[in-house]
N, C-alpha and C positions, 0 to 999 in steps of 0.2 A: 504494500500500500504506500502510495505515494505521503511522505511528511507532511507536505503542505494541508494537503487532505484530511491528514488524521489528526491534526493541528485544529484546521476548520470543522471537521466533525466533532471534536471535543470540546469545542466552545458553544457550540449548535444544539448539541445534545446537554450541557450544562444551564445555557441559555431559558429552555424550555422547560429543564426538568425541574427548576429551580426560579420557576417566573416570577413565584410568589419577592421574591428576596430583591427583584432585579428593577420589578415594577411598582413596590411596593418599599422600598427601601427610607428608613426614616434621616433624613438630613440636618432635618430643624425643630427646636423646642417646639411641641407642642401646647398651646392655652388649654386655660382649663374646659372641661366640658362637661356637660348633663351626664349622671351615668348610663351606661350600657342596660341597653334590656336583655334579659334571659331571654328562655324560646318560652316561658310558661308566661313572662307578663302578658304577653298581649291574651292568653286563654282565661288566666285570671279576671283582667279588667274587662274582659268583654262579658263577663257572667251577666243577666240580666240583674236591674236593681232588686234590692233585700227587699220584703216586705216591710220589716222591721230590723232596722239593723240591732245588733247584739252590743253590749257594752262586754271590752275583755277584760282582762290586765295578766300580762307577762312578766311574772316576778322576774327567770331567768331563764334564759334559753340555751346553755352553755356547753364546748366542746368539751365533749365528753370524751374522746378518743388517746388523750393523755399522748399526742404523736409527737414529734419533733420534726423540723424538714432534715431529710437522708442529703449527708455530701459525703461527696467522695473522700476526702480528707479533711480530719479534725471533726471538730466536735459543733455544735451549735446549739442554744436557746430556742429558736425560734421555731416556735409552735406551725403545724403541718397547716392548720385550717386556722379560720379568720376566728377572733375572740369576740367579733363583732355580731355574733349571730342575732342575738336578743333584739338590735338594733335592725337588723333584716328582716327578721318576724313581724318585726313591731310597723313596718314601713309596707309589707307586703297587705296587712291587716288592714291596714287605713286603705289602700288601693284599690281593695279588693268592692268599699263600698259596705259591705255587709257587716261589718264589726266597726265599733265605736273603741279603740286603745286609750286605756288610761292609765298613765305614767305608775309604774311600782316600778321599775329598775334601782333608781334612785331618788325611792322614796323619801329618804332622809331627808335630803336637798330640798324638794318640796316639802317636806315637814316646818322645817327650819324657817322655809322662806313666808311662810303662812303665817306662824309664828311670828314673824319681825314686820306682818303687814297686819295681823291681830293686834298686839301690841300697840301700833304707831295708832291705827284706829280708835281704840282704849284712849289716848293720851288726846286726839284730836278730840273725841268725842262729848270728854272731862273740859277740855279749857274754850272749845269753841263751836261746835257744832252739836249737840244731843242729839239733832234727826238725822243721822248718820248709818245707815244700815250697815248689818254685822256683815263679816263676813261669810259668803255662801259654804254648804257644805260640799265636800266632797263626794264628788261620783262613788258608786260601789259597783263592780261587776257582778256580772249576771253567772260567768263563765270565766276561770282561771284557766290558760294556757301553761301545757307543760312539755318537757320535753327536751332535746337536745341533740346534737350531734354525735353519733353513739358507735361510730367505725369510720375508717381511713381505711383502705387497702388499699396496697400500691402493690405495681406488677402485677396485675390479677392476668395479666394478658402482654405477651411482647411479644416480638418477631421484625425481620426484615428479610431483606431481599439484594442481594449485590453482585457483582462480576466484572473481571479485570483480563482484559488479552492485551498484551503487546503492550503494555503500560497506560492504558486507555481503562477509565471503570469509573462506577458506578455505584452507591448504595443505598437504602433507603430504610428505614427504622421506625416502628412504632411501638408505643408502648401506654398501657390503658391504667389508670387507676380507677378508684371507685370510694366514693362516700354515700355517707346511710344516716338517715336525718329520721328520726319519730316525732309524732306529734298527737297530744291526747288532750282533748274540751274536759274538764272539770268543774261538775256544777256546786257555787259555795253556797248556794242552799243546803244540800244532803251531802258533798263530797264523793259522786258517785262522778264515776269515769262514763262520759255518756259517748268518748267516741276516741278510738285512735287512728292513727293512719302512719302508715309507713311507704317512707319514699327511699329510694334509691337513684344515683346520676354517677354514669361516666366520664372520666376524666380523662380527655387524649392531648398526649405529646408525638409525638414526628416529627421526623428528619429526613432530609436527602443531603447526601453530595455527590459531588464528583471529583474525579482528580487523574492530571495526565503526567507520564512520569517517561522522559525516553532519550535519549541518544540523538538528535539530530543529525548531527556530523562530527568528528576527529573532535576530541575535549571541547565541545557543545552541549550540555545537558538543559532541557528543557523539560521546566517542573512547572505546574499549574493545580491550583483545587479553587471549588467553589463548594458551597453548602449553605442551608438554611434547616432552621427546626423552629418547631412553632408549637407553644405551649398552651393549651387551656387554662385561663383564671382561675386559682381552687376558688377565689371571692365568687367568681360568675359561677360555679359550678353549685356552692353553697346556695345562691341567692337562688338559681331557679331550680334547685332541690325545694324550698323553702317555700317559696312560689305555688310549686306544684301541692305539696303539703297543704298550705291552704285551701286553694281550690277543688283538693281534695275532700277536704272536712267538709266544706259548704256543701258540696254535692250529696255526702255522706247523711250532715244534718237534713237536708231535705228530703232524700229515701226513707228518713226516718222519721221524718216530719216536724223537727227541732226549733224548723224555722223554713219558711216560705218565698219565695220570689213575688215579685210582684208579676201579676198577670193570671193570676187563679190559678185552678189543678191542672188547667191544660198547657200553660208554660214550667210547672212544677213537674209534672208525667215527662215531658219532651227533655228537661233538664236529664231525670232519671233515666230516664230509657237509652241517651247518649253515655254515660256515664255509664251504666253496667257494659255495654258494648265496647267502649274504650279501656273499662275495667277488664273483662275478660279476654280480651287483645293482648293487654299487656302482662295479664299472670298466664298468659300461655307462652310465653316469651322467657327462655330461660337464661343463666347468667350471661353467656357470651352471645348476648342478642340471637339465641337458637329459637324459633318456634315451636314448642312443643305443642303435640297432639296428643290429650286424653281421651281413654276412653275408646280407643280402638279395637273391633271386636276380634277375637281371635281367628275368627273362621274370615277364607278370602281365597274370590274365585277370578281368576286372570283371564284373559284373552291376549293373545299375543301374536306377532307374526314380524318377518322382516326377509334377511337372506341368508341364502348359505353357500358354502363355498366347500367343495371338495377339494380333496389334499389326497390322490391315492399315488397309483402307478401310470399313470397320464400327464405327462408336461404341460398339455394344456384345461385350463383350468377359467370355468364360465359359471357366472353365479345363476342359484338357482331360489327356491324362494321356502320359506317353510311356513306354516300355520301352528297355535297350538291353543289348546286350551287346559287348565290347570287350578288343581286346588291346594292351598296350602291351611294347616292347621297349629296354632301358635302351641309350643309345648311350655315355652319358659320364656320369660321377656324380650332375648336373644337367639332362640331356635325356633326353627319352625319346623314340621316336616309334612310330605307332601308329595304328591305326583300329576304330572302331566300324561297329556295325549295329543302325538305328534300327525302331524302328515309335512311330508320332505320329500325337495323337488333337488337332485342333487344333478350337477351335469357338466361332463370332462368335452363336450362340444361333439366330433362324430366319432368319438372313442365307446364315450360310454355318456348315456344318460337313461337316469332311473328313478321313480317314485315307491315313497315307502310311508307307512306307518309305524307309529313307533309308540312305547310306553316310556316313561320314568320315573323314577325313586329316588326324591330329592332330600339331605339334610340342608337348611337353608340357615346361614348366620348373620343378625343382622345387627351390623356395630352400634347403631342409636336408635332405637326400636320407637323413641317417644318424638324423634325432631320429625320435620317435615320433610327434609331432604337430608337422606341416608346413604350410604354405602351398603352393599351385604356382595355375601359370597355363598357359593352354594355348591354340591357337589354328590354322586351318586350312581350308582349302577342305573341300566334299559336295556332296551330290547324292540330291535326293528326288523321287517316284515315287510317283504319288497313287492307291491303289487304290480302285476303283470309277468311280463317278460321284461328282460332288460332290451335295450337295442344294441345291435352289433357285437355279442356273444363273442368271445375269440374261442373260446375253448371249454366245452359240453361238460368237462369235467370240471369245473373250476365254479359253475354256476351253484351259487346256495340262495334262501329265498328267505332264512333267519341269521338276524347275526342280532350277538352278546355282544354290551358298549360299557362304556364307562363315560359320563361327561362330567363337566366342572364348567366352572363360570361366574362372573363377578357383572354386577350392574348398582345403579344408581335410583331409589326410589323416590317419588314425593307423594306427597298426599294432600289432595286437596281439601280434606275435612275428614272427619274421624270414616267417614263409608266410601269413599273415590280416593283411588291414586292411578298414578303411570309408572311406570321404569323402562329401564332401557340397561342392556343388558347383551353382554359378548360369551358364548357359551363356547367349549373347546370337548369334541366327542370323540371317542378311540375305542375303534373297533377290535374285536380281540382276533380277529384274523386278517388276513390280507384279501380277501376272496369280495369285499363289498361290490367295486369295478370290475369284475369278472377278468382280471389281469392280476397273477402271482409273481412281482418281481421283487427284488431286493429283499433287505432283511427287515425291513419297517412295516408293520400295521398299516392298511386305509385309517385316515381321519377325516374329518371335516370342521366345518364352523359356522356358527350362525350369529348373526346380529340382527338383535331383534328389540322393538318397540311395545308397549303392552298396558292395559289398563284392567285395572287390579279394582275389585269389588269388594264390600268387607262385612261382612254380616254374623 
């Protein structure tokens, strides 16, 4: 490869794969700004208005995780997630329209300060004005907010991806954490726990670079890198945990009827009805954003078909097509066992082509039995049954009309609800003689192959 080229290729490809850093690159102070919205403020503030909004008070909302932020070297103080939570609840609260927040953080402070305007009142009241009204009382909540940031995980998730020829490469890296926020309404009437909710948010960091490393010419070294990584706010990640938490509760409250929307039962039902539907989306949703499916029945009946390909004693080799249908029977989370019923259209071109039926006896293993899109492997004895004649016979003795097999095979399932899915699937069969194409050469078995597409029933 010409230098020049791999020069220009290396900056092209650094260029693009790293736009973010190139186009986006910070030069100059930026002035202060509104803060950032999470992805839940806009779901929160758009709730329709409270009937009656709720008066709260948040004594303390505090990180409970006991974390430190990880460096790589030495040691450090500083706490993993914001101290500032109570102050994000407390702002989410007010946003949200539906709760009335009334200062307990630092209560003392308004203790004090009541106090010194009680007082000053008193002393006005004595030497100059008597029609001076008291001081009003205090709000009392209806409902105490409790709760806290109760887990950090970091690394729940890593990986990349990189490659380097000729001193030319590439890397890319990502890496997820995770925090985990509760939140429970307390009524200071009875002290009964009238509702919790538990949130959970992903936290991603990633990186790319690149970097050229090479010889140009006679003591010429030409070295180059680029890179950018881009971190999520734990602050942003906290706040629309918190966010969502709320929005949570309100929807909560009103399934239970705690408290009302305006617009009667039929914006209160429409609230509900969104809300369990988003609810049961999301608990079917497993740690690593996996879909899981419950409740799938064990029994499940396939249709399938695609092509197949002969592999005997014939150089040439033309695809032919096969049918099948199939039941399988779940024995334990991960097995299943099960048999099909074949018909196979196998064909070497004017050597040999032949049509058969076939049985088989499958053990079927399938690595995530509950996600929606799976791997599995499978594997087993059959037995096929050649209808008709074959065409072009070489030799009277060599013709049989049963043959014993063995196949294996690996495919890919999904499911599109706990009773429909598809796969697709590469099956590999080995005939236990050589006699399948009616031609006995070499020391190798007939085999074949089928790839095939399929839709799976589950009842």
């Amino acid at each position: 490869m010409n230098k020049t080229y791999q020069v220009v290729l290396f900056f092209a490809i650094s260029t693009l794969s790293s736009c973010g850093a190139y186009f986006n690159q910070p030069f100059n102070n930026d002035p202060a700004r509104p803060g950032e919205k999470s992805t839940n403020s806009h779901l929160l503030t758009s709730l329709p208005p409270a009937n009656d909004p709720v008066e709260v008070a948040v004594y303390n909302f505090s990180d409970q995780t006991g974390q430190y932020k990880a460096v790589e070297n030495g040691s450090t103080f500083s706490t993993a997630v914001t101290q500032g939570a109570t102050t994000i609840l407390i702002k989410a609260l007010e946003d949200s329209g539906w709760f009335i927040p009334i200062e307990r953080e630092n209560l003392s402070n308004l203790s004090t300060e009541r106090n010194i305007i009680r007082n000053t009142k008193q002393e006005y009241i004595k030497n100059l004005n008597p029609n001076e009204p008291p001081l009003p009382a205090l709000l009392y909540a209806g409902l105490i907010l409790e709760g806290g940031i109760i887990s950090y995980d970091t690394n729940i998730l890593t990986g990349g991806i990189g490659a380097r020829y000729f001193g030319l490469g590439g890397s890319a890296k990502y890496r997820q954490d995770r925090i985990t926020v509760y939140l429970r309404a307390v009524s200071t009437n009875t002290g009964e726990i009238l509702k919790t909710v538990y949130v959970s948010k992903t936290i991603l960091s990633q990186g790319l670079d690149g970097s050229f490393f090479r010889f140009v010419k006679f003591q010429r070294l030409l070295e180059a890198e680029t890179g950018i990584t881009q971190n999520e706010p734990v602050q942003l990640a906290v706040q629309d945990a918190i966010e969502k938490a709320v929005r949570d509760l309100i929807l909560e409250g009103v399934k239970d009827r705690l408290w009302a929307a305006q617009g009667g039962r039929e914006v209160n039902q429409q609230l509900v009805d969104n809300y369990v539907a988003e609810k049961k989306a999301e608990e079917d949703m497993g740690l690593y954003d996996r879909l899981l499916i419950e409740d799938v029945p064990e029994n499940n009946l396939s249709f399938s078909g695609g092509l197949s390909l002969m592999d005997g004693d014939y150089s040439n080799k033309e695809p032919g097509y096969f049918a099948r249908i199939g039941y399988q029977k779940r024995l334990f989370p991960n097995l299943s066992i099960g048999g099909n019923l074949n018909y196979i259209s196998l064909d070497n071109g004017r050597q040999f082509k032949g049509e058969f039926a076939g049985v088989d006896i499958n053990a079927r293993f399938n690595f995530l039995p509950k996600d929606d899109f799976a791997p599995f492997v499978y594997g087993g004895p059959g037995f096929l049954m050649e209808l008709g004649n074959p065409d072009l016979a070489t030799d009277e003795e060599n013709l049989e009309s049963n043959f014993f097999k063995f196949q294996y095979g690996g495919g890919l399932r999904y499911l599109f609800n706990s009773r429909l899915g598809a796969q697709i699937f590469a099956e590999h069969n080995l005939i236990t003689n050589d006699k399948l194409d009616n031609f006995v050469h070499g020391k190798r078995d007939d085999h074949y192959f089928n790839f095939g597409l399929g839709l799976n029933i589950y009842f």
